[in-house]
TIMI-2910 file (N, C-alpha, C, CB; in pm, 1 decimal, decimal comma, always signed):
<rs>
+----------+----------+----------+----------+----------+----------+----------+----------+----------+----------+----------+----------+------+
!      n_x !      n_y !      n_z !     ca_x !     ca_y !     ca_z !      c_x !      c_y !      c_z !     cb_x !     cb_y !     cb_z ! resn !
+----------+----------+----------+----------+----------+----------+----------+----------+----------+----------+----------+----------+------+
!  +7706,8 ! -21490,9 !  -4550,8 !  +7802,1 ! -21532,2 !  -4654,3 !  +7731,6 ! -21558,6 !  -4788,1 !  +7878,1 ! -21658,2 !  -4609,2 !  Unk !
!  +7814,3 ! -21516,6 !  -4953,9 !  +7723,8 ! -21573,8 !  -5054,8 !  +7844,5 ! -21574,7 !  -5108,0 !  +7590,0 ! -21506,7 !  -5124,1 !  Unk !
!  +7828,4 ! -21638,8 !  -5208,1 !  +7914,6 ! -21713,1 !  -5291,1 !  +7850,2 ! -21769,5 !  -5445,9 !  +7958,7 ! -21833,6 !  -5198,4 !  Unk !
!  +7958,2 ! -21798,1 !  -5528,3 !  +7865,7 ! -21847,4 !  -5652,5 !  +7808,8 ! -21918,5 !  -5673,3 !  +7889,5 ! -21866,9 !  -5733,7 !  Unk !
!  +7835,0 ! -22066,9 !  -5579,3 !  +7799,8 ! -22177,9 !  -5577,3 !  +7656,3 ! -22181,6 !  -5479,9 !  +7920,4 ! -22257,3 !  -5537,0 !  Unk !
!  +7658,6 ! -22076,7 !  -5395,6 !  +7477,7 ! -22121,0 !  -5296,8 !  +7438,8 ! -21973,6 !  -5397,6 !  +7454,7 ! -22097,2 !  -5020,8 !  Unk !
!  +7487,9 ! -21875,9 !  -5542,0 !  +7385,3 ! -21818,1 !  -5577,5 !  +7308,8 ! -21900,5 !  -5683,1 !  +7420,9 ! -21693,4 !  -5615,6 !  Unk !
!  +7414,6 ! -22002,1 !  -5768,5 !  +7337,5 ! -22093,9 !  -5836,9 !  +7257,8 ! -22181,9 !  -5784,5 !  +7399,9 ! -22153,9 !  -5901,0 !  Unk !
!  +7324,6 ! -22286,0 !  -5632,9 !  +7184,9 ! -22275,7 !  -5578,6 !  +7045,4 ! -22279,7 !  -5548,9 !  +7177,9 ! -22247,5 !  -5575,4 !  Unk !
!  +7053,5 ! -22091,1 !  -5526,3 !  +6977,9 ! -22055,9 !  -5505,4 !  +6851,1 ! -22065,3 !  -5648,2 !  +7031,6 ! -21952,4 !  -5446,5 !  Unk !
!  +6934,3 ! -22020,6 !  -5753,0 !  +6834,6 ! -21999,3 !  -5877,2 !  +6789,9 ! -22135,2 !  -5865,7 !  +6898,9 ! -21952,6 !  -6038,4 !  Unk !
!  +6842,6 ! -22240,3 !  -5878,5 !  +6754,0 ! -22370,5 !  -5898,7 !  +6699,8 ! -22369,9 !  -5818,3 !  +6793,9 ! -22492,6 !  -5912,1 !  Unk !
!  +6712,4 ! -22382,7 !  -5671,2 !  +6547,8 ! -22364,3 !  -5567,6 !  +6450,5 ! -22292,1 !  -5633,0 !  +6557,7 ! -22271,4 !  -5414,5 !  Unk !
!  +6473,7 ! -22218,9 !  -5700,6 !  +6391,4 ! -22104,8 !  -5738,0 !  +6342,5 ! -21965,6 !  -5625,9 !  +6266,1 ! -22179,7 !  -5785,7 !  Unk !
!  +6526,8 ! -21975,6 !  -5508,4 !  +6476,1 ! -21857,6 !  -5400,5 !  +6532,7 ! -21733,9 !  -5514,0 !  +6572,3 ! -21859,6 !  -5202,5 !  Unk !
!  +6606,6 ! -21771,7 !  -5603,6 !  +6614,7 ! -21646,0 !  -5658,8 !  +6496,4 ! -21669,1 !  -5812,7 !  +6803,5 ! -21607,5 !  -5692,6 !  Unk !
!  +6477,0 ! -21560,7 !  -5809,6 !  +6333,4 ! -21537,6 !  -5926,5 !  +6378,5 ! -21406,6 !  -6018,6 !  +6150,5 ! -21487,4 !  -5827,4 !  Unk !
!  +6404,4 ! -21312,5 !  -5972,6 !  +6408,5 ! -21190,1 !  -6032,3 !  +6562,0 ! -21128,1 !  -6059,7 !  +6326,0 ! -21101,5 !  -5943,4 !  Unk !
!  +6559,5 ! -21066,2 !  -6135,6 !  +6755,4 ! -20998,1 !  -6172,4 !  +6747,9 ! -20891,6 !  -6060,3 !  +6803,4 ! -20890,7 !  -6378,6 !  Unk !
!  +6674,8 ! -20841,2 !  -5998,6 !  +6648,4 ! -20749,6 !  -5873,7 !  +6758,1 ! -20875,3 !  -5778,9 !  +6431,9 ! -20724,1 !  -5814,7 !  Unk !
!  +6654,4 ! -20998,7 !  -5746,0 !  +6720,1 ! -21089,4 !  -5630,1 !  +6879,5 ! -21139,8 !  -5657,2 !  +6622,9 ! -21231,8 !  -5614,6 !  Unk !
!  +6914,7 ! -21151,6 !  -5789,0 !  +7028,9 ! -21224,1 !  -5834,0 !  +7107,8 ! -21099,6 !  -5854,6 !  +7009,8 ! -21325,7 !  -5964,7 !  Unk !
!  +7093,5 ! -20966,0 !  -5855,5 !  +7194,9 ! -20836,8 !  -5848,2 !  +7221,2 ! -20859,3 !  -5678,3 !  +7109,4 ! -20652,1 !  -5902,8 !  Unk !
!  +7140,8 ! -20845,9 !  -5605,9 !  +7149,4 ! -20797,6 !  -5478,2 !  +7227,9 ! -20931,1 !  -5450,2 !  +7004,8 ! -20755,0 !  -5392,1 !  Unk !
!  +7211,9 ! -21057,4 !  -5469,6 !  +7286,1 ! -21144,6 !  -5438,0 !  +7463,9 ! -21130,8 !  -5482,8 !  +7212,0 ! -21253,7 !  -5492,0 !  Unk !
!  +7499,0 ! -21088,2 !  -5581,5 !  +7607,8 ! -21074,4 !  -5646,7 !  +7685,3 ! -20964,7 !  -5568,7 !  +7579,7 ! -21046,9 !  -5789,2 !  Unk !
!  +7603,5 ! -20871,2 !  -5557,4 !  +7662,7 ! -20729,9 !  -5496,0 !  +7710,8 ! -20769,5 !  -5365,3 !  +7548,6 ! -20600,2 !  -5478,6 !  Unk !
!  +7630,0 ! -20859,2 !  -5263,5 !  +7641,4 ! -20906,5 !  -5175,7 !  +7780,1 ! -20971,2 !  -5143,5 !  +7548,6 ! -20967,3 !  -5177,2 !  Unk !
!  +7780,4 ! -21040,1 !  -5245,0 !  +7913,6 ! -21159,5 !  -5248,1 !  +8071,1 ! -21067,0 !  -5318,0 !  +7853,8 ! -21328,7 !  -5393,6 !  Unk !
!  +8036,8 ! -20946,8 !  -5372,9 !  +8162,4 ! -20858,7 !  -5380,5 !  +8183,1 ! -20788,3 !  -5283,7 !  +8169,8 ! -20774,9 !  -5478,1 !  Unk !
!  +8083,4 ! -20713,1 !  -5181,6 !  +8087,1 ! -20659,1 !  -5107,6 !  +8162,8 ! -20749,5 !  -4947,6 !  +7959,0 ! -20608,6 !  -5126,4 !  Unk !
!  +8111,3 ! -20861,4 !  -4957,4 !  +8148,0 ! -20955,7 !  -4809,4 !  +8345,9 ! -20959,8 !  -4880,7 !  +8019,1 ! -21193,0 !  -4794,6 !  Unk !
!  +8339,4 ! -21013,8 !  -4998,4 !  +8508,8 ! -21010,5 !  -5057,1 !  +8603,7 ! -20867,5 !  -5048,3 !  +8504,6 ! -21044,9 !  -5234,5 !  Unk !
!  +8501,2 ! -20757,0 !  -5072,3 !  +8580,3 ! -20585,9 !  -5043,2 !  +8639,7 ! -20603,2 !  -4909,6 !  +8457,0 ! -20427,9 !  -5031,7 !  Unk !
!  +8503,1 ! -20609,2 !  -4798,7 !  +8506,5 ! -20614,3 !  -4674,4 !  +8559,1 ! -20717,6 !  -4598,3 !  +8407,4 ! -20598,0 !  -4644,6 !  Unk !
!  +8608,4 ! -20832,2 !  -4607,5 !  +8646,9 ! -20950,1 !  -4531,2 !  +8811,5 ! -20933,2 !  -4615,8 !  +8529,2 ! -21118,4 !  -4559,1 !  Unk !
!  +8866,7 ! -20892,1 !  -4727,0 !  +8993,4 ! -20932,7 !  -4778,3 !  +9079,5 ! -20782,7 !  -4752,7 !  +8980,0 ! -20992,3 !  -4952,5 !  Unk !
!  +9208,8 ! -20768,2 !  -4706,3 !  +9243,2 ! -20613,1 !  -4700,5 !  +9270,2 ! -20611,1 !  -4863,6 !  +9395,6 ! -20559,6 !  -4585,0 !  Unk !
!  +9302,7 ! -20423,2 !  -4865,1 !  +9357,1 ! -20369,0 !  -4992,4 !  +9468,8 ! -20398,2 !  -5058,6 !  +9370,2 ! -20260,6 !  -4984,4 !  Unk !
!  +9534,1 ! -20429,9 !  -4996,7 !  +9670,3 ! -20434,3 !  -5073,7 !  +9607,1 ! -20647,9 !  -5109,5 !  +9876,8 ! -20378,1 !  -4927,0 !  Unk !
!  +9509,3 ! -20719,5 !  -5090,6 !  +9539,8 ! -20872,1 !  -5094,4 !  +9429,1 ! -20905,8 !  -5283,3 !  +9449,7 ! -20976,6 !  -4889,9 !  Unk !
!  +9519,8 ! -20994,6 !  -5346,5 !  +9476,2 ! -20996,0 !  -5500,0 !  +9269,8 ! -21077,2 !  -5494,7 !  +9635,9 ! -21139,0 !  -5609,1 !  Unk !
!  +9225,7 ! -21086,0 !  -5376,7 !  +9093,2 ! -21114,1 !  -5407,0 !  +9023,0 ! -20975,4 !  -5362,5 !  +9038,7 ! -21251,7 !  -5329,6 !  Unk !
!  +9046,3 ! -20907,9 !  -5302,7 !  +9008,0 ! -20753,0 !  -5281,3 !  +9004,2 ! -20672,8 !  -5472,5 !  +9170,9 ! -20665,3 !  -5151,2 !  Unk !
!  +9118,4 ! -20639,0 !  -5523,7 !  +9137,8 ! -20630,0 !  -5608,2 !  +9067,3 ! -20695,3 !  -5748,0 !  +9226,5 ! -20640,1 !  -5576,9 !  Unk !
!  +9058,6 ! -20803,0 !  -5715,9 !  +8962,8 ! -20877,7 !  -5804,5 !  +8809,0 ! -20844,6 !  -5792,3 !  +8979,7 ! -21024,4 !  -5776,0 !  Unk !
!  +8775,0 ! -20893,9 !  -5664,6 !  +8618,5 ! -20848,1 !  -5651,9 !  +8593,0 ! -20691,0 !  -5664,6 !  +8558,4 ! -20893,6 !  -5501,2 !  Unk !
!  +8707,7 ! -20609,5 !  -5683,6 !  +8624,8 ! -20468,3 !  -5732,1 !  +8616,3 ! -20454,1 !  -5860,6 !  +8684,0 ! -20336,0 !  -5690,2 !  Unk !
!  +8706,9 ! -20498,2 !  -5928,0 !  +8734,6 ! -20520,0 !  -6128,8 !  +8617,2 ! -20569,2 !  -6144,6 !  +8869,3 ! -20645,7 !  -6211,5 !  Unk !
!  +8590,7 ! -20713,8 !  -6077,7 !  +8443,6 ! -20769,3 !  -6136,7 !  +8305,4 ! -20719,9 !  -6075,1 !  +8437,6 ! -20927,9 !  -6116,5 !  Unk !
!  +8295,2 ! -20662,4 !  -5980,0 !  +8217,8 ! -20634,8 !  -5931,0 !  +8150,5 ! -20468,5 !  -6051,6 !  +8276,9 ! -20635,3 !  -5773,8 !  Unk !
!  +8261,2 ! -20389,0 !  -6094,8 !  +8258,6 ! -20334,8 !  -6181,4 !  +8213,4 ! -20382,0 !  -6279,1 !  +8336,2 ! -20299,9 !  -6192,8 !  Unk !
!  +8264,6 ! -20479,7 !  -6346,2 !  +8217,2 ! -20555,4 !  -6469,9 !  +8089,8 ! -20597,5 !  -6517,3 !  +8268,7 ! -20654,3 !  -6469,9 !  Unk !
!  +8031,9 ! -20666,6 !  -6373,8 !  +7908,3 ! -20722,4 !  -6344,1 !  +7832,9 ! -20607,9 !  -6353,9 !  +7895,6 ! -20795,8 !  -6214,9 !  Unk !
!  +7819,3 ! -20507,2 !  -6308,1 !  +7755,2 ! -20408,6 !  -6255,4 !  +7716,6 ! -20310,3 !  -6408,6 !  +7857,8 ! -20336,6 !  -6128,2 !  Unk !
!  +7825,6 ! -20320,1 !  -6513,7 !  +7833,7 ! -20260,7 !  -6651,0 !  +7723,0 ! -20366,1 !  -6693,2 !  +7997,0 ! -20260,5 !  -6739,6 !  Unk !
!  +7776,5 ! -20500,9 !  -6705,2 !  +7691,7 ! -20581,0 !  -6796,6 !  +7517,7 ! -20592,6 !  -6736,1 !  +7772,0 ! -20742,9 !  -6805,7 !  Unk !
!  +7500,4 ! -20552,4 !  -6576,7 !  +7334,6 ! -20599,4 !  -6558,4 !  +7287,3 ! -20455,0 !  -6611,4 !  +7266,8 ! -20647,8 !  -6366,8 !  Unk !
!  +7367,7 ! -20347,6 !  -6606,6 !  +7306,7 ! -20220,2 !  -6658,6 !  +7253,9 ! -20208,7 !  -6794,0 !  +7397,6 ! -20121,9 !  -6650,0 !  Unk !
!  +7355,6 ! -20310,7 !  -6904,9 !  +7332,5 ! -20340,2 !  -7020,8 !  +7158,0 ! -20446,1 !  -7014,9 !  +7486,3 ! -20418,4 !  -7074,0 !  Unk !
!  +7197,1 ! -20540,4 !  -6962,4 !  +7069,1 ! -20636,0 !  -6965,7 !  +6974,8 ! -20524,1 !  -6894,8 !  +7084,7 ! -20805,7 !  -6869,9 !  Unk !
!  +6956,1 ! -20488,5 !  -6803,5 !  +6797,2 ! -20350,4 !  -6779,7 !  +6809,4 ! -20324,6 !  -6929,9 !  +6824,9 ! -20148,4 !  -6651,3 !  Unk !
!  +6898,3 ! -20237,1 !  -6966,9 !  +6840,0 ! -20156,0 !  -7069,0 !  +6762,4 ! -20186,4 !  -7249,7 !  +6952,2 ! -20078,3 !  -7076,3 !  Unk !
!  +6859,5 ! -20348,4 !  -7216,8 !  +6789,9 ! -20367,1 !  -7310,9 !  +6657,1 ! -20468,8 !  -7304,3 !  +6878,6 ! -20398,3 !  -7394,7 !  Unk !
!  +6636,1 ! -20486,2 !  -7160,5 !  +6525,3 ! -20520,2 !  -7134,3 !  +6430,9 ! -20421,9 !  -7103,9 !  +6534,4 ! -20597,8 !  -7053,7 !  Unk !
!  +6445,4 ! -20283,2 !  -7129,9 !  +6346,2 ! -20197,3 !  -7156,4 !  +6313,1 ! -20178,0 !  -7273,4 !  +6363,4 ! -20096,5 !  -7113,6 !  Unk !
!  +6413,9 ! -20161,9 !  -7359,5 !  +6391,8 ! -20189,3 !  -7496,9 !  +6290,5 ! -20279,0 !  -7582,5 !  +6492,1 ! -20226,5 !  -7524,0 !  Unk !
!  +6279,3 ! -20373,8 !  -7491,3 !  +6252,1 ! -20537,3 !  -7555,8 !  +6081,4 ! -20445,6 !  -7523,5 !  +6325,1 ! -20748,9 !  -7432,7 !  Unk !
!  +6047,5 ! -20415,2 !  -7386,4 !  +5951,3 ! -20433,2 !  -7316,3 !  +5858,0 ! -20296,1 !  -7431,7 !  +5991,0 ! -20414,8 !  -7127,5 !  Unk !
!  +5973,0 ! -20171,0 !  -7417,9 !  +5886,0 ! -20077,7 !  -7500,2 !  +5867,2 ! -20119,8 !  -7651,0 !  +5948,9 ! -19934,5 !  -7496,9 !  Unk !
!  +5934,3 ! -20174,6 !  -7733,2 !  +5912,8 ! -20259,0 !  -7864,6 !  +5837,1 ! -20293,8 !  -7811,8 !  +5994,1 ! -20352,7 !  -7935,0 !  Unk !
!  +5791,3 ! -20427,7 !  -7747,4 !  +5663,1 ! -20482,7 !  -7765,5 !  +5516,1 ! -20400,5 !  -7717,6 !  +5676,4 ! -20609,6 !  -7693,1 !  Unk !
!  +5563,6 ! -20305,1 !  -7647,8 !  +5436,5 ! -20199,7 !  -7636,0 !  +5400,3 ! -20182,7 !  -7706,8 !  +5428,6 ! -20094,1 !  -7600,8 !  Unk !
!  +5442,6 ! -20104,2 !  -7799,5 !  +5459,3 ! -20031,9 !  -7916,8 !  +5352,5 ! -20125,4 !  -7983,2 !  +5618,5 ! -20019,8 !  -7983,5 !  Unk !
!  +5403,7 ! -20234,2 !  -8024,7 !  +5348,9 ! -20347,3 !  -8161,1 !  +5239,4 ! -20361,2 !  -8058,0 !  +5455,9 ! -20524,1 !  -8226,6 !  Unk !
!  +5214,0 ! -20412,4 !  -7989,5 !  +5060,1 ! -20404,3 !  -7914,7 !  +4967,5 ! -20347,3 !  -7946,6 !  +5049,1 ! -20361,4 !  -7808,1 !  Unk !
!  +5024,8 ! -20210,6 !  -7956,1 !  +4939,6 ! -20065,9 !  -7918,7 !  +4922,0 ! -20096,0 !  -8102,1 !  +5048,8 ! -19872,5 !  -7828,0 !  Unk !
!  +4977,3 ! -20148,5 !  -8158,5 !  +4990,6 ! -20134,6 !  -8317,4 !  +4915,1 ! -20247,5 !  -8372,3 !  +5148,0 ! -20139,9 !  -8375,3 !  Unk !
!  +4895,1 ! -20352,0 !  -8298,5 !  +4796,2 ! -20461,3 !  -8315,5 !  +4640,3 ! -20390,6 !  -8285,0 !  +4836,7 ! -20594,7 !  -8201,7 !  Unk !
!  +4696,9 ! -20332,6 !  -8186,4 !  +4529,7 ! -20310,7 !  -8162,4 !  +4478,8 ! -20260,9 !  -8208,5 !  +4475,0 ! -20273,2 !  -8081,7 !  Unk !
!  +4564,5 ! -20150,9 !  -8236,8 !  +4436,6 ! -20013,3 !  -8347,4 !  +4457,6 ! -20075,5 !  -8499,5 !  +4514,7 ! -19774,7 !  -8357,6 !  Unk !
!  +4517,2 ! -20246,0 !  -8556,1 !  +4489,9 ! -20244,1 !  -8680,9 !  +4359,4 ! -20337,1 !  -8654,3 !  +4612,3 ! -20291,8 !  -8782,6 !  Unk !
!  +4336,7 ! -20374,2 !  -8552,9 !  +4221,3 ! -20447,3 !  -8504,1 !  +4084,9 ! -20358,6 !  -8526,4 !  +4245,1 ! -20483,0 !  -8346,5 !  Unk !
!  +4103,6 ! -20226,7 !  -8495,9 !  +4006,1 ! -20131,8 !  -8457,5 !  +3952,3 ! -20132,9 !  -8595,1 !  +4055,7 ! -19987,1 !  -8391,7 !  Unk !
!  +4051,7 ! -20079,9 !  -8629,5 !  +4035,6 ! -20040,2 !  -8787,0 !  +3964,4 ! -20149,3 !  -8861,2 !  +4182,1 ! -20017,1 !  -8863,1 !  Unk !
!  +4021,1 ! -20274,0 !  -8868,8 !  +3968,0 ! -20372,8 !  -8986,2 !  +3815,2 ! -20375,3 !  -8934,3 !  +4052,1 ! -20548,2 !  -8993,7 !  Unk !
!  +3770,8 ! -20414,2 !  -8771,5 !  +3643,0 ! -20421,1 !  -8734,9 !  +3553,1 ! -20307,1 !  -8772,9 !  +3641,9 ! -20439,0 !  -8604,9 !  Unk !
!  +3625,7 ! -20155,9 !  -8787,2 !  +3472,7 ! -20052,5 !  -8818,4 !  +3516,6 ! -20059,6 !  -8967,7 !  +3453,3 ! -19848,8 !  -8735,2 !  Unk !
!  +3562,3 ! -20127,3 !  -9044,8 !  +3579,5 ! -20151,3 !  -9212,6 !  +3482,4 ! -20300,9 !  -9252,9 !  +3782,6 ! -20183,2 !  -9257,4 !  Unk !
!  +3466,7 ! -20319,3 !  -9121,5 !  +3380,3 ! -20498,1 !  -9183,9 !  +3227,7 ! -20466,3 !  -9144,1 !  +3443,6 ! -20692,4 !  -9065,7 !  Unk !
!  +3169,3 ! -20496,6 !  -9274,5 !  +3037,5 ! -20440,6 !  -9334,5 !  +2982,0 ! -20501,6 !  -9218,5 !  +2976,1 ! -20484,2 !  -9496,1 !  Unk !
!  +2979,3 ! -20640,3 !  -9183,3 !  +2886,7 ! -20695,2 !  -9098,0 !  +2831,2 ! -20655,1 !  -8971,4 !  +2924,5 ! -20788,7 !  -9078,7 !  Unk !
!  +2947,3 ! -20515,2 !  -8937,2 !  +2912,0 ! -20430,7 !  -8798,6 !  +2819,7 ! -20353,5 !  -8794,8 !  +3002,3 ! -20350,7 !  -8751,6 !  Unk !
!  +2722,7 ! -20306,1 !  -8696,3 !  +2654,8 ! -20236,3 !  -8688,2 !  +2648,8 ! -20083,3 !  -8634,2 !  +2604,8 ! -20300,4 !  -8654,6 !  Unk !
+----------+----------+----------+----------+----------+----------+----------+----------+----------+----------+----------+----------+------+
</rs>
């Protein structure tokens, strides 16, 4: 069984850590609501709308947590070689 209340919980134990553990937890808790409620009953219906919803918005958070991750590559990779540079420009090197 999961639910919202043992996935929050969970995050404060700290058994959930990762958006990997807290997807699979969520998916979990729409999936037990698909499967335990019939089709025609309004929490069936509900947990597929949101389960949809959820599923749009963690796709959004990945992506722009790749974003975040390749930006800061980027400026890294852009720190470093202005690093390179100023050090073979400073007389004191050999």
């Amino acid at each position: 069984p999961m639910d919202l209340s043992t996935i929050k919980k969970n995050i404060e134990n700290g058994l959930i850590r990762t958006t990997a553990e807290f997807q699979r937890d969520i998916m979990l808790m729409f999936q037990n609501a698909v499967m335990y409620n019939s089709s025609d009953h309004d929490v069936f219906h509900m947990a597929v709308e949101m389960q949809r919803d959820v599923l749009e918005q963690i796709q959004q958070f990945l992506a722009t947590q790749l974003i975040m991750q390749t930006s800061e590559s980027g400026i890294s990779a852009k720190s470093l070689r202005g690093r390179d540079a100023n050090r073979k420009q400073d007389p004191n090197d050999k």
